[in-house]
C-alpha positions as CSV (number, residue, x, y, z in Angstrom):
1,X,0.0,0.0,0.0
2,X,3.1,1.9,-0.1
3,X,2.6,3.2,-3.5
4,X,-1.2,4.2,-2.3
5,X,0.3,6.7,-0.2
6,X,2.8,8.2,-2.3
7,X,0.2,8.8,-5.0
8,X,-2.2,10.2,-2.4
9,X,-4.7,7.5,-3.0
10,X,-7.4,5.5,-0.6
11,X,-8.4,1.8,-0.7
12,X,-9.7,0.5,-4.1
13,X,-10.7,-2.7,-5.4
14,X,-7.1,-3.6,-6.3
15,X,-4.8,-4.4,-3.2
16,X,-1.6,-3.3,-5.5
17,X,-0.4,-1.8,-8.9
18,X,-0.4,-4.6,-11.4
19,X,3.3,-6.3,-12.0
20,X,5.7,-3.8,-14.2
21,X,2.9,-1.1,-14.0
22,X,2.7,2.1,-12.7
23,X,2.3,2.6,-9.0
24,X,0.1,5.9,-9.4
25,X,-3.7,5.4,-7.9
26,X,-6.0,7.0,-10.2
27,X,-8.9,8.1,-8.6
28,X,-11.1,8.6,-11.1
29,X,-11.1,5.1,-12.1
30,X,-10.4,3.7,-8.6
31,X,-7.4,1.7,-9.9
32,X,-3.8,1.7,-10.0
33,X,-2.5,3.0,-13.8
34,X,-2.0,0.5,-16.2
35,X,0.8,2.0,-18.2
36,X,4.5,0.6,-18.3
37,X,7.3,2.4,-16.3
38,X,10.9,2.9,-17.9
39,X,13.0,0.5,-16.3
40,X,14.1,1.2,-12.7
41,X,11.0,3.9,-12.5
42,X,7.6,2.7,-10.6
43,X,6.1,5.5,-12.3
44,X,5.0,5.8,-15.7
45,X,6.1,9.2,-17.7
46,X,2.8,10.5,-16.8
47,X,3.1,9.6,-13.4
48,X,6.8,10.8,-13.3
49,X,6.7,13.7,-10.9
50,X,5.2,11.7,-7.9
51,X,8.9,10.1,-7.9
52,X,12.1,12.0,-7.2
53,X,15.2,10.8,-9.3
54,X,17.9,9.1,-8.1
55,X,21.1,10.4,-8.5
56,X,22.5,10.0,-12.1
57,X,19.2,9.9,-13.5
58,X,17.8,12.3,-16.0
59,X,15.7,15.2,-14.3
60,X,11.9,15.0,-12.9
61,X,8.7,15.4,-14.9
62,X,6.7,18.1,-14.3
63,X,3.4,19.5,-15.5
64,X,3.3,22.3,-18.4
65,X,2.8,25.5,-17.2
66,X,1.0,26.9,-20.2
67,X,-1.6,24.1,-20.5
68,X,-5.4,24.8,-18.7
69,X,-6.0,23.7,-15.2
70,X,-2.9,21.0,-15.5
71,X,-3.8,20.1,-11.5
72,X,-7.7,20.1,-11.4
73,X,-9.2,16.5,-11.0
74,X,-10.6,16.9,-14.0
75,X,-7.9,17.3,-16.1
76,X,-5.7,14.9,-13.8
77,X,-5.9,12.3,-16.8
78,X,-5.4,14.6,-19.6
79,X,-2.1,16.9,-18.1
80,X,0.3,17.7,-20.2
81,X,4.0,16.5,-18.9
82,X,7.7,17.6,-20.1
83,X,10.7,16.6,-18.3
84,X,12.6,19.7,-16.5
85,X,15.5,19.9,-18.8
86,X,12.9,19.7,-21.8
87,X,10.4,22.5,-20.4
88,X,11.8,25.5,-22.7
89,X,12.1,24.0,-25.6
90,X,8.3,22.4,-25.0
91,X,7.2,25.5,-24.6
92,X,8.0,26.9,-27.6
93,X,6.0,24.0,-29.5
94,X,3.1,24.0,-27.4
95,X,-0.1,23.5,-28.8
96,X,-1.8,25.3,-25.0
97,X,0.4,28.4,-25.6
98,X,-1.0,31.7,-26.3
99,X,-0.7,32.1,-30.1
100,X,-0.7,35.1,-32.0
101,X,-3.9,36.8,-33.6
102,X,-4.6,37.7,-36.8
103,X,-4.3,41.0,-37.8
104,X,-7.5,42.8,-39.1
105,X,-6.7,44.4,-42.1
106,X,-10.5,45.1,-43.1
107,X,-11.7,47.0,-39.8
108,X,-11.4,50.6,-38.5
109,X,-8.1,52.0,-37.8
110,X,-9.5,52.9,-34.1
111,X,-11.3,51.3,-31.7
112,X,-14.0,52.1,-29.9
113,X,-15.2,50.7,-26.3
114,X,-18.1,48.3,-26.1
115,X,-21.4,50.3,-25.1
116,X,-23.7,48.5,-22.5
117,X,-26.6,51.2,-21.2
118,X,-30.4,50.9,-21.1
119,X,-32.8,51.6,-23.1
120,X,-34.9,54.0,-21.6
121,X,-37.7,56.4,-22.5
122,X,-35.9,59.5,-22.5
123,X,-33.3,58.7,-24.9
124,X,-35.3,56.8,-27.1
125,X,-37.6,59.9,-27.8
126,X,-33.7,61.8,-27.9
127,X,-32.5,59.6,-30.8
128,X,-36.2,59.4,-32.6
129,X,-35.8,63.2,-32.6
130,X,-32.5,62.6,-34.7
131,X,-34.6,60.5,-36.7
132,X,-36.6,62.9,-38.2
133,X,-33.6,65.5,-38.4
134,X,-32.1,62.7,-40.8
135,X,-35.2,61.7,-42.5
136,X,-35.1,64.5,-45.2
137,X,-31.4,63.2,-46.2
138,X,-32.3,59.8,-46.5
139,X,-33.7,58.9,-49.8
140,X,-36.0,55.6,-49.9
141,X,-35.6,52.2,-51.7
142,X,-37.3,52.0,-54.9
143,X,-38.8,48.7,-56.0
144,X,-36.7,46.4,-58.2
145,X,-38.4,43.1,-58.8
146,X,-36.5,41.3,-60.9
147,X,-36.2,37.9,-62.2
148,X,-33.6,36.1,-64.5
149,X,-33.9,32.9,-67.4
150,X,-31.3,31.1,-65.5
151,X,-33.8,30.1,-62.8
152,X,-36.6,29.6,-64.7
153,X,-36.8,26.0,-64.9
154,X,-36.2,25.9,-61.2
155,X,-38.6,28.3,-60.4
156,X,-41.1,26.4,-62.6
157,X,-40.3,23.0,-60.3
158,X,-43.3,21.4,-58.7
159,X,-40.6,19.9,-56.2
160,X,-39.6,22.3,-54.5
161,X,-40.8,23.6,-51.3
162,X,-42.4,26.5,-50.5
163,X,-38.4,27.6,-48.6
164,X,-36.5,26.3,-51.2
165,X,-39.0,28.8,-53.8
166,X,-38.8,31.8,-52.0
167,X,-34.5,31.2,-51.7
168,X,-34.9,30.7,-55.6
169,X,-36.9,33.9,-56.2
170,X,-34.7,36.3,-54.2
171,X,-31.6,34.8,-56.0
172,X,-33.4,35.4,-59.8
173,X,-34.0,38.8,-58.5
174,X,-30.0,39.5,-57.4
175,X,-29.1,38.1,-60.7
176,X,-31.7,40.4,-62.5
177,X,-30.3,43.0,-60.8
178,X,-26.7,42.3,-61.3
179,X,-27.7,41.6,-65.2
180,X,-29.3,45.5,-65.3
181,X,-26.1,46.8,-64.0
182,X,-24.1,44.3,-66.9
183,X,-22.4,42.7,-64.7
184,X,-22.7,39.5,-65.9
185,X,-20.0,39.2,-68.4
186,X,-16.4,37.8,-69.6
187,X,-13.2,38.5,-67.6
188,X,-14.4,38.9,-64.2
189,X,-14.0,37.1,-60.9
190,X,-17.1,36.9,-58.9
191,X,-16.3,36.8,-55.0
192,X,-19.0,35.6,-53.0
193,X,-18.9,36.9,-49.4
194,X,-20.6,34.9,-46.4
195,X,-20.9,32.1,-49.3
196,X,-22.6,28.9,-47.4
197,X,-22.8,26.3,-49.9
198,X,-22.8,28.4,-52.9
199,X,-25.5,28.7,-54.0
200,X,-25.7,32.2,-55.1
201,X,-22.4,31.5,-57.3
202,X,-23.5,28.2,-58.7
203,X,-26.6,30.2,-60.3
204,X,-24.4,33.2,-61.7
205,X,-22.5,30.4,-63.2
206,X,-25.9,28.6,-64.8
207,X,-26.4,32.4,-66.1
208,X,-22.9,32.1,-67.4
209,X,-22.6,28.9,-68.7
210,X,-21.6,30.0,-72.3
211,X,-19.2,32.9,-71.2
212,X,-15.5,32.3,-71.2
213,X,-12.5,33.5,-68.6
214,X,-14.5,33.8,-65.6
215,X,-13.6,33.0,-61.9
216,X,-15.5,32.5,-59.0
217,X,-13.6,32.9,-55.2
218,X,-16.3,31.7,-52.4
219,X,-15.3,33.1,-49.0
220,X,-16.8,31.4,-46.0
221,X,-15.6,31.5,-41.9
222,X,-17.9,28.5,-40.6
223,X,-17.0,25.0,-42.1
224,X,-20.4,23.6,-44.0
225,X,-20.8,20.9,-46.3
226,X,-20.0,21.8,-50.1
227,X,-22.8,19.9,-51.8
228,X,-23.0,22.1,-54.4
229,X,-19.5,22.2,-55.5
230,X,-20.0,18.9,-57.1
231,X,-21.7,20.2,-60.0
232,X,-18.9,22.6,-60.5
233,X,-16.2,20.2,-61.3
234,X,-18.2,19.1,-64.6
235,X,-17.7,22.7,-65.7
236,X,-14.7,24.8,-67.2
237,X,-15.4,27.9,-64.7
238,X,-12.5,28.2,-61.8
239,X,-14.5,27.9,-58.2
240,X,-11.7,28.2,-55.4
241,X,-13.0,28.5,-51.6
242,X,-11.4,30.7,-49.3
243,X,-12.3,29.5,-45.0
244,X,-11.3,32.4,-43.8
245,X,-13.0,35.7,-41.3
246,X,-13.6,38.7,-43.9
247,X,-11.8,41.1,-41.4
248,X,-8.7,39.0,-42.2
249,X,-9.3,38.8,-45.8
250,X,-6.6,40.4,-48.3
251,X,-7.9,39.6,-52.1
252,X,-5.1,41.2,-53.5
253,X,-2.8,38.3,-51.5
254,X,-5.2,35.4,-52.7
255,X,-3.1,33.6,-55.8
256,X,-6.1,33.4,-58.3
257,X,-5.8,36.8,-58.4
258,X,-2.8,37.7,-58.4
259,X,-2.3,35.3,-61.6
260,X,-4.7,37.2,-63.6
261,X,-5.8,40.6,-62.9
262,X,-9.6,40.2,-63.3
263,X,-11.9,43.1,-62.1
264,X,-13.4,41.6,-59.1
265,X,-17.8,41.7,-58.3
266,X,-18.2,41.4,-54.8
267,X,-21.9,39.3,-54.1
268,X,-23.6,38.2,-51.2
269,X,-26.9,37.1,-50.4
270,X,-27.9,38.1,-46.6
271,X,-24.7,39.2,-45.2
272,X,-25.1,39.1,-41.6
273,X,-24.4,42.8,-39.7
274,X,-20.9,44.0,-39.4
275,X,-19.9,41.3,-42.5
276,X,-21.5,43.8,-44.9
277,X,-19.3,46.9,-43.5
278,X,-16.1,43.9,-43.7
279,X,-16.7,43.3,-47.1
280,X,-17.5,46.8,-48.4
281,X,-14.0,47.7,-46.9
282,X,-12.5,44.4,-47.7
283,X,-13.4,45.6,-51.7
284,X,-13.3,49.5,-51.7
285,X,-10.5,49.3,-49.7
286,X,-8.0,46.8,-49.0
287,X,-8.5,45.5,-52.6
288,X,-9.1,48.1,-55.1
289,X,-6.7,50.5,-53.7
290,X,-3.9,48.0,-54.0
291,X,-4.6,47.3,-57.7
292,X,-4.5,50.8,-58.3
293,X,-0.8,51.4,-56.7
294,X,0.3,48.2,-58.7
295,X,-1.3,49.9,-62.1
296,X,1.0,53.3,-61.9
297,X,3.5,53.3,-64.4
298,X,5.8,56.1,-65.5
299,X,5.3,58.4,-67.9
300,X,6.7,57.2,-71.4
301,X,9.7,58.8,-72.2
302,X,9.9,62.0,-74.9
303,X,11.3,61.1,-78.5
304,X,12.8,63.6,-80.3
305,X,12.0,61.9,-84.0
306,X,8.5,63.6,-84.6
307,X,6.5,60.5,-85.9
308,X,8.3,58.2,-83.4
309,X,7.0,60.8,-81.0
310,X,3.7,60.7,-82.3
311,X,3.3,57.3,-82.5
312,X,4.6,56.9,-78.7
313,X,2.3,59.6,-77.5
314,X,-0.2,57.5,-79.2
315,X,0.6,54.4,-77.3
316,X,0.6,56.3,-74.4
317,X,-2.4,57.3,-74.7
318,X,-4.3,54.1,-74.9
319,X,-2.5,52.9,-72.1
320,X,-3.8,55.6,-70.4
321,X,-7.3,54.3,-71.3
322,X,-6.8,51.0,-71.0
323,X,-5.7,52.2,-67.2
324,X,-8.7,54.2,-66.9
325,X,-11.0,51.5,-68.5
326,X,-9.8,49.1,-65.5
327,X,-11.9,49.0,-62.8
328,X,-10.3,47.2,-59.5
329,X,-13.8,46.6,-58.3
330,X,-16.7,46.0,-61.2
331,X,-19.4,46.3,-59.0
332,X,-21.0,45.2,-55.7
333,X,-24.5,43.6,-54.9
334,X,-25.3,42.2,-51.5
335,X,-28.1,41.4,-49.8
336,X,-28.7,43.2,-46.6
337,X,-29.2,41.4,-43.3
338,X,-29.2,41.6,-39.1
339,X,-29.0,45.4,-39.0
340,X,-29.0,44.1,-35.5
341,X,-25.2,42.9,-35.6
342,X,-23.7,45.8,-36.7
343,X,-20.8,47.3,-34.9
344,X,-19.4,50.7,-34.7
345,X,-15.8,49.1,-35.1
346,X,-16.3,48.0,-38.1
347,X,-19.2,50.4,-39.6
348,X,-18.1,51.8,-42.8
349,X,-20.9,54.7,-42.3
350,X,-19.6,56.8,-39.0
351,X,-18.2,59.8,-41.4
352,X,-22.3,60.1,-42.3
353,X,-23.0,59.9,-38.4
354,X,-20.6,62.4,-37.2
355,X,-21.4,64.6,-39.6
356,X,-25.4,64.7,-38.4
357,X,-23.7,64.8,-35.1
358,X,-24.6,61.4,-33.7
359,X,-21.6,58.9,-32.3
360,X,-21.2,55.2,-31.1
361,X,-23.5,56.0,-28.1
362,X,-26.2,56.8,-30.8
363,X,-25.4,54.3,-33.4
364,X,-25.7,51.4,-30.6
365,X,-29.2,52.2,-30.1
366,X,-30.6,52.7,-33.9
367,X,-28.7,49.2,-34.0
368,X,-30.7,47.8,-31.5
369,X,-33.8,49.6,-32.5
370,X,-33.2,48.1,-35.8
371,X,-34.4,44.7,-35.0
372,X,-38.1,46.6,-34.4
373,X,-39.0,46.3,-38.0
374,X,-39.7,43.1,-38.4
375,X,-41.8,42.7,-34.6
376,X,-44.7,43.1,-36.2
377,X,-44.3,40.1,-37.9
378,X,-43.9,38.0,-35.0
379,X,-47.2,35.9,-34.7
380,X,-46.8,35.1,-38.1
381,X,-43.7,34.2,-38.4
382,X,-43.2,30.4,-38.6
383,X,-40.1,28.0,-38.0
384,X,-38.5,27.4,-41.4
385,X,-38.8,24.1,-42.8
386,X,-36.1,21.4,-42.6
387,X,-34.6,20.8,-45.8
388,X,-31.6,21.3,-47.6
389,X,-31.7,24.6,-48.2
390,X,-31.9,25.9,-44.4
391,X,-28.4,24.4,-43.8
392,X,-27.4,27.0,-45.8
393,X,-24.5,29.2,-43.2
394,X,-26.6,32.0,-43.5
395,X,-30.3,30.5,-42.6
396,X,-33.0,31.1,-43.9
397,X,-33.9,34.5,-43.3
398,X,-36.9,33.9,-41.5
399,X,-35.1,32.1,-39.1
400,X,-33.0,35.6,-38.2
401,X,-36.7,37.5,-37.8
402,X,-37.5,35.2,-35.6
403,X,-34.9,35.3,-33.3
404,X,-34.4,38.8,-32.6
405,X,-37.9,39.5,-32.8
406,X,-38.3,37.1,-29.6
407,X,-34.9,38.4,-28.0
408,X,-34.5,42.1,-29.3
409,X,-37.8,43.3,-29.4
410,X,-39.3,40.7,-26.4
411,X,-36.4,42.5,-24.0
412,X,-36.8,46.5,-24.6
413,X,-38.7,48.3,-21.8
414,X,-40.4,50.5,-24.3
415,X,-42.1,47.3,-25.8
416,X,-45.5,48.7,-23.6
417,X,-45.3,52.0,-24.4
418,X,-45.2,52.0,-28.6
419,X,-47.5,50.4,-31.0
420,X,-46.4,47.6,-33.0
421,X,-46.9,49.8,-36.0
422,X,-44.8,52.6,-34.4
423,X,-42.0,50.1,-33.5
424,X,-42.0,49.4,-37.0
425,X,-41.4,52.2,-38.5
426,X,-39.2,52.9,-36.2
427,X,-36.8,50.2,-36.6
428,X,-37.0,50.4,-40.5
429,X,-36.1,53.9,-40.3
430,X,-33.3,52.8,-38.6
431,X,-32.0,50.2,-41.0
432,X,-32.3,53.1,-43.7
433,X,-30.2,55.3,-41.7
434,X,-27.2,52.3,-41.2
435,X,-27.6,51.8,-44.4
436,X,-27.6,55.4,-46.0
437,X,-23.9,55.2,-44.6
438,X,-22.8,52.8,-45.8
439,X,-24.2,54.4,-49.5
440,X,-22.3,58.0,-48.6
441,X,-19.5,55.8,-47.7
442,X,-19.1,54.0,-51.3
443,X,-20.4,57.3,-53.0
444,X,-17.4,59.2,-51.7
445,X,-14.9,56.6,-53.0
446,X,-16.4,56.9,-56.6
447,X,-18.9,54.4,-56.8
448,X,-22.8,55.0,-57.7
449,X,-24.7,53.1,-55.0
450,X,-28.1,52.8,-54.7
451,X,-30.3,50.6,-52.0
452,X,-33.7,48.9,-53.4
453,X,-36.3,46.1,-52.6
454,X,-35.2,43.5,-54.4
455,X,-38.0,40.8,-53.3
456,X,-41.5,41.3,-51.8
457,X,-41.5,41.3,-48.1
458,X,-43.9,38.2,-47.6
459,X,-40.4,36.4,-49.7
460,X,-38.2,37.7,-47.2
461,X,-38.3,40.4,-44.4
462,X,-34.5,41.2,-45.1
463,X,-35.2,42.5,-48.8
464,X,-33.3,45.4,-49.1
465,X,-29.8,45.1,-52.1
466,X,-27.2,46.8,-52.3
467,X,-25.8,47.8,-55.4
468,X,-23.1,49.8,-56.4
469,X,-21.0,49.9,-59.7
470,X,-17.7,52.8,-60.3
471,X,-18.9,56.2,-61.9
472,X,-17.8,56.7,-65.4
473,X,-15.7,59.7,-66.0
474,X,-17.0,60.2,-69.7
């Protein structure tokens, strides 16, 4: 029982470690350990540090120092152990240790703390007074319901369900849209932010089919199961998947482009709150501004031969067009979605805030307002059906009304003291003002943007696009 005491164990049902095994009493089994010792040790290397080395003999074990809880009873069994003389250079390999985190190259330069108040009367009718100080600037969505050939036959399917039909509609209407802005053509990659299983990608490729040098980059931070890429491999189009957080996202890095300089259309279909501002920075940004320092080149040299000089000044000038005729960036048409998850870090709108003299203080609370304009909807709002298109990463959309109309709106103290009707207006006021940034905030970085209902709200209660393409200069 000797080797019960040194391991600081109590009676079990075995009188004695087994022969040649290790003397440690594990008591979370209630049994001696059943690994082999080295020779001369009664330990086993787990074991090791209960046993103090004999002279001559290489140094103790210990526990790491970086790995969680290494003396709880819980983790007694699952300890990571280094011999002493091994501990630094273990603890530069360490899977426990602290590792470094990825730099953010797609969010605001500064920071700003996270806001926790209350909601109360009083500042509510404070920021509703801001409202309608801002509600002459903001100019409403216009109704574009569009379809597109591509989707027909699937539209036309007796099959499919009544999820899977409105997902189909709302994607013929992006691909109408993206069509009226000709988008839709040769020599372009199409990067599909918050891409799921694809979908969205695999229909602008259908729309595609007989269109040459084209590209498609889906980028995706959750891992799902790619059942749609299958039907890509039967075709000539180039679909590479990027698992990777948008903030951390550098498209001018990824090697499909950088092997052939294609003007780049950022889609998305329900991009989730503080993705949308990610992306739009991630494009307008990170990416396009990069192109355009790689595109300088120095002026051509003057010739003093009058014809040579004419014909160089000619060259010159159509690479000068051809330079201005690049666009980085082609266009942009997302989905809007979860007004409710947008963050002031990473809000691409605060210049259009500050200058209407609002902060992070108000911006928290027209994003939690926001959620308001869909609690109207709430008793009719019903669980999305289980098929294979809700595994889709971003859900069906319903599925997001339904949630923050029961947290969000279910929460708010001022839930008794407004009208359903008032809430919503309210809250879709406020999705127009977080999103009216993020227009001034392409608009002043040369793009035409514009925001519009793309699909009828009984489709989808998230059925605002937004589209934006570079202004010509002619």
């Amino acid at each position: 029982m000797a080797a019960l005491e040194a391991a600081g164990g109590g009676s079990g049902s075995e009188a004695g470690p087994l022969p040649g095994r290790c003397a440690f009493f594990v008591q979370r089994k209630r049994r001696f350990c059943k690994m082999i010792p080295a020779p001369g040790r009664r330990f086993c290397g787990e074991h090791g540090q209960q046993e103090v080395p004999h002279p001559g003999v290489r140094g103790g074990i210990g526990s790491c120092p970086v790995s969680p809880d290494p003396y709880s009873e819980i983790q007694q069994e699952r300890r990571i152990t280094v011999y002493e003389d091994q501990l630094q250079k273990h603890l530069k390999k360490c899977n426990s240790r602290e590792k470094p985190k990825p730099v953010s190259v797609n969010s605001a330069l500064e920071s700003e703390y996270e806001l926790q108040h209350t909601l109360n009367m009083s500042f509510a009718t404070y920021v509703l007074q801001k409202q309608k100080h801002l509600k002459p600037l903001l100019k409403r969505s216009a109704f574009v319901l569009l379809s597109h050939q591509a989707l027909q036959e699937a539209l036309n399917d007796p099959k499919n369900g009544d999820s899977a039909f409105k997902h189909l509609k709302q994607q013929a209407s992006i691909l109408g849209n993206m069509e009226k802005l000709h988008l839709l053509g040769p020599g372009r990659c199409f990067v599909e932010f918050g891409a799921g299983r694809g979908k969205l990608s695999h229909w602008v490729d259908t729309a595609l089919q007989d269109v040459e040098n084209i590209q498609f980059l889906l980028v995706e931070r959750a891992t799902t199961r790619f059942k749609v890429d299958g039907k890509h491999k039967k075709r000539d189009s180039i679909f590479e998947r990027l698992q990777v957080d948008i903030q951390h996202l550098c498209l001018n890095k990824v090697p499909i482009l950088e092997k052939k300089k294609l003007p780049v259309v950022g889609i998305g279909k329900h991009l989730c709150g503080a993705a949308t501002d990610l992306a739009l920075r991630c494009l307008v940004e990170s990416y396009a501004t990069c192109c355009n320092e790689e595109n300088e080149e120095p002026a051509p040299k003057r010739t003093k031969n009058k014809a040579e000089g004419a014909s160089n000044s000619s060259n010159g000038d159509d690479n000068e067009r051809n330079k201005e005729d690049f666009k980085p960036v082609a266009g942009i048409v997302i989905a809007l979605c979860c007004h409710h998850k947008c963050d002031w870090t990473h809000y691409v709108g605060r210049e259009f805030f500050r200058s209407a003299g609002l902060g992070p203080v108000e911006f928290h609370y027209f994003q939690r307002m926001s959620s308001w304009a869909t609690c109207g909807m709430r008793g009719t709002i019903t669980k999305a059906s289980t098929n294979e298109e809700s595994e889709d990463h971003t859900n069906n959309t319903e599925d997001h009304d339904q949630t923050y109309s029961k947290t969000e709106a279910g929460s708010d103290a001022l839930q008794g003291l407004l009208t359903v009707e008032e809430r919503k207006q309210i809250g879709s006021l406020c999705k127009l003002v977080i999103d009216h940034g993020r227009i001034r905030y392409l608009q002043h970085r040369g793009y035409k943007a514009a925001l519009q209902y793309y699909t009828d709200s009984s489709v989808s209660l998230e059925n605002v696009l937004l589209t934006a393409v570079p202004e010509t200069t002619s």
